[in-house]
N, C-alpha and C positions, 0 to 999 in steps of 0.2 A: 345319466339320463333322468328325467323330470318322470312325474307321474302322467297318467293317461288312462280314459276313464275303464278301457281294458282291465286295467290293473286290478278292479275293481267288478270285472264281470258277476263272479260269484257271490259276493255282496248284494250285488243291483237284482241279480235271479231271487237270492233268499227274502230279500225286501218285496218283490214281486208277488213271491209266496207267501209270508205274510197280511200285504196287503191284500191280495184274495180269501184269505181265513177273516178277517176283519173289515170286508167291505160293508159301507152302509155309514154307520156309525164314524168311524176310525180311517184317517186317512196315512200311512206306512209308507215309510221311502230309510234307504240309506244314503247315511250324510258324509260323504266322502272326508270335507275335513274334518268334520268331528271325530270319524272313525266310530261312526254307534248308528243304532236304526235308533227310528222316533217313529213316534204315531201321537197323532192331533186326534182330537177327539171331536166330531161333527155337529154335538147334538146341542142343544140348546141352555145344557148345564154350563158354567163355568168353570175349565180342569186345562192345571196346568198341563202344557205336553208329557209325553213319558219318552225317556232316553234309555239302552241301555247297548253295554259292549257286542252283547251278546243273540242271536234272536230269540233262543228260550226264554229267555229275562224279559226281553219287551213282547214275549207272548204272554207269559203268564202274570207279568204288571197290567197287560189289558183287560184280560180276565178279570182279573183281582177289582179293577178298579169299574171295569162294569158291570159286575155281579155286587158292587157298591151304591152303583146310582140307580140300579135297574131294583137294590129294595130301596132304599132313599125314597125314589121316584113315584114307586109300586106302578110301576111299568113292568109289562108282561117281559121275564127275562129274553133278549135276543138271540136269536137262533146263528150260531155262529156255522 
């Protein structure tokens, strides 16, 4: 039997939950074929996406890289 996006519930919730920690800024989905979450990044910077297997990983790369543009920027850090 083939895949179906069931397969994938727990995924689609944890992406869900992320995307809620990271609204605003950062747009979060999990990528079925890739098999990884992502998050785009909204703002007006130029940033490549971030990928990772795991959700702690593509939490704490968004962090990482928005506590990077927010001094870059000297935009008041985001209230996450």
């Amino acid at each position: 039997m083939g895949w179906t996006r069931a397969d994938d519930d727990t995924q689609y919730a944890v992406a869900r939950r992320l995307q809620r920690a990271h609204v605003g800024r950062w747009l979060v989905f999990w990528g079925p074929g890739s098999r990884a979450y992502w998050a785009f990044y909204r703002g007006p910077e130029h940033v490549r996406p971030l990928s990772a297997a795991q959700p702690e990983q593509l939490h704490r790369s968004v962090l990482d890289l928005q506590r990077q543009l927010d001094l870059a920027t000297g935009r008041v850090p985001f209230k996450q």
